[in-house]
N, CA and C of each residue as an Amber inpcrd file, in Angstrom:
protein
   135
  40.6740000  72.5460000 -46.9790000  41.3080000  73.6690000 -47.6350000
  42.8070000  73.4080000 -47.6780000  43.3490000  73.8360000 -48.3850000
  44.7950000  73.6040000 -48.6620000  45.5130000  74.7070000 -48.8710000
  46.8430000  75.1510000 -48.3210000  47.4140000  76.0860000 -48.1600000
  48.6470000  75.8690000 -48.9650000  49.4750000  77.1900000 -49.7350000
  50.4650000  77.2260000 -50.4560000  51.0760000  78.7200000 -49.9600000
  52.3050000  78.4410000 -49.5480000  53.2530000  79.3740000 -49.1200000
  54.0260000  79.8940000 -50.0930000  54.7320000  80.9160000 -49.9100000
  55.5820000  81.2920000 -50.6010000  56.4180000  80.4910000 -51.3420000
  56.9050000  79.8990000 -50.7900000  57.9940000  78.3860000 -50.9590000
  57.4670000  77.8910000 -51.6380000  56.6560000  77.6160000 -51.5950000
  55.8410000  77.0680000 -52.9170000  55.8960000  76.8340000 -54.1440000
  55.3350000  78.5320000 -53.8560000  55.1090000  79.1560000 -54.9770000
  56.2890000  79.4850000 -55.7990000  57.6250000  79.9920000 -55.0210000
  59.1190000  80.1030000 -56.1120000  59.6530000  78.8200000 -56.4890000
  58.9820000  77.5580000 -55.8280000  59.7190000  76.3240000 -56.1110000
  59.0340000  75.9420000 -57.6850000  57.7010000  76.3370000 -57.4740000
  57.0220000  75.7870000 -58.6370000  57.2700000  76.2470000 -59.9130000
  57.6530000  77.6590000 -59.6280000  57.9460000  78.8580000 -61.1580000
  59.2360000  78.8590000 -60.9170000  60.0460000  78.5980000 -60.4480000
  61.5560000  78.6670000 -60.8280000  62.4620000  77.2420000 -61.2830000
  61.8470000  76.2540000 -60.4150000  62.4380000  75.1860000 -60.8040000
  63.5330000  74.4310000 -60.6180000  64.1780000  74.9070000 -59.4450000
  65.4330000  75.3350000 -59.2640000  66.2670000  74.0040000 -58.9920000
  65.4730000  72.8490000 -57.9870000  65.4170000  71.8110000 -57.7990000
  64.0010000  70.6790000 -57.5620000  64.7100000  69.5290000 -58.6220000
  63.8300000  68.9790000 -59.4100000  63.1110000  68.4250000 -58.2700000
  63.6720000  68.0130000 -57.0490000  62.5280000  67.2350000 -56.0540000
  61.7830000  68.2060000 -55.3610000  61.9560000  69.3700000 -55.2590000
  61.2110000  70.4540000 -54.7570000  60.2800000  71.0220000 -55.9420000
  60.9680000  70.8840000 -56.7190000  59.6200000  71.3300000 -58.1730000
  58.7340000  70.1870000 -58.0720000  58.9420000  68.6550000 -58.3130000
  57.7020000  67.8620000 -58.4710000  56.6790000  67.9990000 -56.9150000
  57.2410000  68.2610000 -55.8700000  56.2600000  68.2170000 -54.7850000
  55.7790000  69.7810000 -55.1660000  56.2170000  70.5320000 -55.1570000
  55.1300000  71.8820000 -55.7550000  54.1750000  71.8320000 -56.8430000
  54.6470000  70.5850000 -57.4600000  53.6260000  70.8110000 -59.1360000
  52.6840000  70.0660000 -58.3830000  52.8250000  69.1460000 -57.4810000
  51.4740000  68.3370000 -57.0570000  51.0720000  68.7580000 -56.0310000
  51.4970000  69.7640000 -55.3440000  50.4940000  70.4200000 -54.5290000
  49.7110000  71.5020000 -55.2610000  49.9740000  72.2480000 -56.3950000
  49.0650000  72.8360000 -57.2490000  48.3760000  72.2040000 -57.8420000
  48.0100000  70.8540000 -58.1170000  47.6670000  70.0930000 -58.6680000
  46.3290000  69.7390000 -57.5000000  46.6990000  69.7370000 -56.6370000
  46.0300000  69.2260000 -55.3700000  44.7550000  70.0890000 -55.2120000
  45.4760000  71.4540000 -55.3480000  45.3070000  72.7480000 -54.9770000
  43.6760000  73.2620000 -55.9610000  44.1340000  72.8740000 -57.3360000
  43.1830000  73.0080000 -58.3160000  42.1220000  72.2650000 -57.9950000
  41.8640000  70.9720000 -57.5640000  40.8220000  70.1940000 -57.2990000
  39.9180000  70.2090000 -55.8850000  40.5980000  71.4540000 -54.7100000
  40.0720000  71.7870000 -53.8730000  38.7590000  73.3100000 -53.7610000
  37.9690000  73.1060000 -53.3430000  37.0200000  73.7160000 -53.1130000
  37.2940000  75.1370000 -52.8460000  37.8620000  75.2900000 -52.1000000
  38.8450000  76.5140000 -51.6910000  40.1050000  76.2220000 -51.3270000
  40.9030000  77.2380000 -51.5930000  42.4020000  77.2380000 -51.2260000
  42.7200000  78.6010000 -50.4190000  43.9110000  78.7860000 -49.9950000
  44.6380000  80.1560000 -49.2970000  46.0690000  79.9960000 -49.8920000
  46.3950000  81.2110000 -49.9610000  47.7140000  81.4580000 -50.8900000
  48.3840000  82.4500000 -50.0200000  49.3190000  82.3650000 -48.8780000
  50.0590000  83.0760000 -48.1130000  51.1820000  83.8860000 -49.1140000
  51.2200000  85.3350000 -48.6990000  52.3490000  86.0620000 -49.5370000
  52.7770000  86.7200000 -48.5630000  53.5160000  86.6190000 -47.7030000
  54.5200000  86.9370000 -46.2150000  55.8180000  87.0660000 -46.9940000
  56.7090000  88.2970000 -46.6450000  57.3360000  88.6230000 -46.6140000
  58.2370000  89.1650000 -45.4120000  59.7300000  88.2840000 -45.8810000
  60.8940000  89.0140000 -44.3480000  61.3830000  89.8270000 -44.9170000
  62.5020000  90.6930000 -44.4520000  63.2510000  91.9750000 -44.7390000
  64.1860000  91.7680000 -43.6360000
């Protein structure tokens, strides 16, 4: 199973920096070809 954090997830849709975007596009990538996944949505304040 493969896990995707938050971090992730804003690296992948924002884009913000390019070496943090390509390791997010290939862990969704990863992500799609796994059986099951978990998608953490934790929030600080």
């Amino acid at each position: 199973m493969i896990a995707l954090d938050t971090n992730v997830v804003v690296r992948f849709l924002v884009r913000d920096d390019e070496k943090q975007s390509q390791i997010a596009f290939k862990r969704f990538q990863k992500a799609e070809n796994e059986p099951s996944g978990f998608m953490g949505c934790h929030s600080r304040v």
